[in-house]
C-alpha positions as CSV (number, residue, x, y, z in Angstrom):
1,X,126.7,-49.8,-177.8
2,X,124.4,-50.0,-175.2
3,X,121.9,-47.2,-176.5
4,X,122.0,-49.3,-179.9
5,X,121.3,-53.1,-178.1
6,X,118.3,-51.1,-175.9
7,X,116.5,-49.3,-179.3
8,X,116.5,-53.1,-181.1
9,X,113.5,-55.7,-180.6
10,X,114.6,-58.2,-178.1
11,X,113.8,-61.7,-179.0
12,X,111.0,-61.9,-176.3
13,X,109.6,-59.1,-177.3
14,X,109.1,-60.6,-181.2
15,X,107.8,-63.7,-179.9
16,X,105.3,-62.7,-177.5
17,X,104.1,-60.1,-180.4
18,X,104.1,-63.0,-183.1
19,X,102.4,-65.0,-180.4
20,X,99.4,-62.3,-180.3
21,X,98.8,-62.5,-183.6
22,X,98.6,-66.4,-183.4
23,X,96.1,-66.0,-181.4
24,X,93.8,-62.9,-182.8
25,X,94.5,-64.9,-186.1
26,X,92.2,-67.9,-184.5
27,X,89.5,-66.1,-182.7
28,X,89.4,-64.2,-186.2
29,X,88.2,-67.7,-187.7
30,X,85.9,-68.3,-185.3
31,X,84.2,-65.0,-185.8
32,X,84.0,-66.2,-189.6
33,X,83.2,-69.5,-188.9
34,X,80.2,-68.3,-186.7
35,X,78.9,-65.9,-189.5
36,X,79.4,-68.6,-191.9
37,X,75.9,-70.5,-192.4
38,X,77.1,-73.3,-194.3
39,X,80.1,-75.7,-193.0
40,X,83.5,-75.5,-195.2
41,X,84.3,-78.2,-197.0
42,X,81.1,-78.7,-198.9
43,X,80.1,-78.1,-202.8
44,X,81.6,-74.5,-204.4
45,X,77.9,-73.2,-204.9
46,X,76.9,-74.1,-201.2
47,X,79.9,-72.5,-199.7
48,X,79.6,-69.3,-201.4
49,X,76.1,-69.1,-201.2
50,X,76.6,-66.5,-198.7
51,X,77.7,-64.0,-200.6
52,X,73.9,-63.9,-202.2
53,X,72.4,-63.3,-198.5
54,X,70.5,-59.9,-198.4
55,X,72.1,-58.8,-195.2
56,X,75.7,-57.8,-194.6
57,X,77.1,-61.0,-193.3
58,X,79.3,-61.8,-196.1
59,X,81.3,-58.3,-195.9
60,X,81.5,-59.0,-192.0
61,X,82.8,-63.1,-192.9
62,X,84.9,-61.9,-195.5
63,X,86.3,-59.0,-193.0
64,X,87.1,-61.6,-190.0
65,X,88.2,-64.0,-192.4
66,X,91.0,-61.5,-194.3
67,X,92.3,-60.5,-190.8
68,X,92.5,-63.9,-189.2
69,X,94.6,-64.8,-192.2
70,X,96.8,-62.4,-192.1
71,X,97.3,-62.3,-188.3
72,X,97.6,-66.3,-188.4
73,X,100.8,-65.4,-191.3
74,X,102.0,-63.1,-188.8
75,X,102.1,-66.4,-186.3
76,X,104.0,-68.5,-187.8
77,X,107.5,-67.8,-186.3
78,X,105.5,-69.2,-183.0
79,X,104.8,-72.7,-184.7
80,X,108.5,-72.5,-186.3
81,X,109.5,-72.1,-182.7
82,X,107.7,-74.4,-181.1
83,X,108.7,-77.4,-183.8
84,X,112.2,-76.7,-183.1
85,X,114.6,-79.5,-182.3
86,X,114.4,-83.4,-183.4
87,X,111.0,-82.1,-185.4
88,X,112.6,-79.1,-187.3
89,X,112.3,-80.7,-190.7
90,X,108.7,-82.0,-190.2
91,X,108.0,-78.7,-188.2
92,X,109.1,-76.6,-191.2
93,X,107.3,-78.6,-193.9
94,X,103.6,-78.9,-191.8
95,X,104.0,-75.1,-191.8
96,X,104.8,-74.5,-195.1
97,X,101.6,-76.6,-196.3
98,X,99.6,-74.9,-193.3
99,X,100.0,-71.4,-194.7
100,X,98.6,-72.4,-198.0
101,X,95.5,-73.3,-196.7
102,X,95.9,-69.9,-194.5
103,X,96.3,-67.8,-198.0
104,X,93.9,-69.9,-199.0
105,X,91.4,-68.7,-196.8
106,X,92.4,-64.9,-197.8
107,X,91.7,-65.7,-200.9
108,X,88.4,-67.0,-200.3
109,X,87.5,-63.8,-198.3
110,X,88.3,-61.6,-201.3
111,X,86.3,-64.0,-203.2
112,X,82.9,-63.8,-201.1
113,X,83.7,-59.8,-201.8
114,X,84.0,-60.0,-205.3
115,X,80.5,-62.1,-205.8
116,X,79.3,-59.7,-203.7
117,X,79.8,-56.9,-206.1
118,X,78.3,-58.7,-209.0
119,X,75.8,-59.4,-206.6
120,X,74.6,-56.2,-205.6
121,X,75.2,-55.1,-209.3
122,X,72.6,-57.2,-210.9
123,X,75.2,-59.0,-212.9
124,X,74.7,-62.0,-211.5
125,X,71.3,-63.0,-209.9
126,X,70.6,-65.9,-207.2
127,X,68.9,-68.3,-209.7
128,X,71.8,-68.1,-212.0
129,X,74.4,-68.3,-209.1
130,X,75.0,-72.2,-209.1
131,X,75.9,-72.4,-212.6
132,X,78.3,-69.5,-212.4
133,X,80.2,-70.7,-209.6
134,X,79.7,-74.3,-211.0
135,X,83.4,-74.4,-212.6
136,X,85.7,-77.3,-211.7
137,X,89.0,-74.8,-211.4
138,X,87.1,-73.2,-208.5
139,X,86.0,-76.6,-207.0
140,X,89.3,-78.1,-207.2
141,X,90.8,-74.2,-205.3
142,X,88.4,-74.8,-202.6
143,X,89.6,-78.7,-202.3
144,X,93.4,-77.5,-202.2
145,X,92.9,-74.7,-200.0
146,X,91.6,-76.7,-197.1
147,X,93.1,-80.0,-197.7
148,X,96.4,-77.8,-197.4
149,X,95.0,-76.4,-193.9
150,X,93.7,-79.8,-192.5
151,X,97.2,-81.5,-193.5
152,X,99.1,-79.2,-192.1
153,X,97.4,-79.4,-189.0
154,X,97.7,-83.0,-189.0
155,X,101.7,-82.5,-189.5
156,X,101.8,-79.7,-187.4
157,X,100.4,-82.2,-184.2
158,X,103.3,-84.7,-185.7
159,X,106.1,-82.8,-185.1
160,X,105.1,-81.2,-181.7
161,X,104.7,-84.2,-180.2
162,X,108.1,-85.1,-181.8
163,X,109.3,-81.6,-180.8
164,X,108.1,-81.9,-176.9
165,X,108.0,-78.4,-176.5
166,X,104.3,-77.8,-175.5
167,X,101.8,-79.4,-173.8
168,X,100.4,-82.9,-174.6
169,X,96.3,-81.8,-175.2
170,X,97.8,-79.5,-177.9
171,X,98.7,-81.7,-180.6
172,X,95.7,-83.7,-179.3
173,X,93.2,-80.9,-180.0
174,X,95.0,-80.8,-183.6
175,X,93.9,-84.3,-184.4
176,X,90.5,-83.9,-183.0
177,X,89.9,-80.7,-185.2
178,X,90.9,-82.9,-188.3
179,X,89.5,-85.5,-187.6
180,X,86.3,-83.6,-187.3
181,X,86.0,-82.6,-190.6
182,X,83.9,-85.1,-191.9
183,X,81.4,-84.7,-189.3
184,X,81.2,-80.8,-189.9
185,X,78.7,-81.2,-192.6
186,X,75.9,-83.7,-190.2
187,X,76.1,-81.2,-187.5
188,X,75.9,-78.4,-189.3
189,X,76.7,-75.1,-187.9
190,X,77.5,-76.1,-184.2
191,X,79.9,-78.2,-185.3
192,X,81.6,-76.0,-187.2
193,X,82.0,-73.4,-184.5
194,X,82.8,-76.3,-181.8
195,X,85.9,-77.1,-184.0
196,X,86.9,-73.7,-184.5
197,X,86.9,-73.2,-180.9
198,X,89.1,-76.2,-180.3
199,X,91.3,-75.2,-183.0
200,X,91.7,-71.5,-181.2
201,X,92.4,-73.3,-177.9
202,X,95.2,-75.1,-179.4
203,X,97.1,-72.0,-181.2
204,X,96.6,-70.4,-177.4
205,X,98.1,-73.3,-176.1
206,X,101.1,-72.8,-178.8
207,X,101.2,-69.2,-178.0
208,X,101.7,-69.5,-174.2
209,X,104.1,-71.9,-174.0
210,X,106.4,-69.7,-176.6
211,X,105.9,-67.0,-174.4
212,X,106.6,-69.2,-171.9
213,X,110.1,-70.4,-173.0
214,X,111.7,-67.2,-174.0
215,X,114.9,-66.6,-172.5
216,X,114.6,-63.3,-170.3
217,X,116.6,-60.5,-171.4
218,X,119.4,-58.9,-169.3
219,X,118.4,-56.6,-166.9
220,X,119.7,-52.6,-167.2
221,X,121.1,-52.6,-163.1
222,X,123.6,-55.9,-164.4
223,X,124.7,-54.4,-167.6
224,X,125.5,-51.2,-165.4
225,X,127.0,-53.2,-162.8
226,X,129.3,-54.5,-165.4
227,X,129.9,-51.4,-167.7
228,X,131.0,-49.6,-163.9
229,X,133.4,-52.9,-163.5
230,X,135.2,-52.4,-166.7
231,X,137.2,-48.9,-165.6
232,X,138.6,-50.5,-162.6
233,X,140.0,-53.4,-163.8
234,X,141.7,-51.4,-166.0
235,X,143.4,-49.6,-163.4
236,X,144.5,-52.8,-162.0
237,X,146.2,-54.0,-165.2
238,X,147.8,-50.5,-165.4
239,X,149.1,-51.0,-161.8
240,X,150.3,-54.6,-161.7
């Protein structure tokens, strides 16, 4: 029993690991987000136009964007655990609309790769690229896929500070990096990178704090102490 309880994960362990990714997952984004020339959030053609840039950048974007996402789906038990309590509901729904704009951003990644391709294959050519990518289906993908991240943000900063399980500046740092999105566009790149940066400070501050929290395991000399116990209180039964 005891060899089988040692060779399982403990629950620390899971959580500090899940915590990790929470945390590669954002400074993943703000790799992308600094390789990115143009700010998210802006027309389909103008956002994508990096995949026409002569130099490698998208490949690198769309690399640091692919892992972030999938490291920041790899992070979500942390934000499950940290909106635990009298903001379960709330916590479960802000991460639920939060990882659609995380897929979202997957999906984008696989997208610079693809118009990269047709790119480098003549297919499509930079004077032609606005009207390809000038399709309302992929307009109205881009507006879901960070509308979903934004808003579940926002919720996410709800139900921590309903959950009161980290520290106040996170959730703050939340509503600054949404509420920053409509001033991403006047300041261009350095903006963009600025909230990124916030936005990787909060998920740290998530990450610590479940670290933080976790109950520590027992340690080996106790359960010995009490596996050596068990013998002679037997005996003592058999005597009385």
């Amino acid at each position: 029993m005891a060899s089988e309880t040692a060779g399982r994960p403990s629950g620390r362990g899971v959580r500090a690991w899940s915590a990790s990714c929470l945390v590669i997952g954002a400074m993943a984004l703000g790799l992308a987000a600094a390789l990115n020339p143009t700010p998210t959030g802006g027309h389909a053609a103008e956002v994508l136009q990096v995949s026409m840039q002569p130099d490698d950048r998208c490949v690198a974007m769309a690399a640091a964007l692919f892992l972030g996402s999938g490291a920041l789906l790899l992070g979500l038990p942390t934000l499950l655990y940290a909106c635990n309590g009298r903001a379960r509901g709330l916590g479960r729904l802000a991460v639920a609309v939060y990882s659609i704009g995380v897929l979202g951003s997957a999906g984008y990644a696989l997208l610079l790769l693809f118009i990269r391709g047709l790119h480098t294959r003549a297919v499509v050519r930079p004077a032609d690229f606005p009207l390809v990518v000038d399709d309302m289906s992929l307009g109205v993908a881009l507006i879901v896929w960070v509308a979903a991240f934004y808003v579940g943000l926002l919720l996410l900063a709800v139900a921590l500070v309903r959950s009161r399980r980290t520290a106040t500046w996170v959730p703050v740092l939340l509503v600054i990096v949404v509420a920053c999105l409509p001033f991403v566009s006047m300041t261009g790149h350095i903006g963009q990178v600025l909230q990124v940066l916030l936005f990787t400070i909060a998920m740290t501050g998530i990450a610590i704090n479940a670290v933080r929290d976790a109950p520590q395991p027992p340690s080996d000399g106790g359960h010995a102490r009490s596996v050596h116990r068990t013998p002679r209180q037997g005996r003592n039964v058999r005597a009385g």
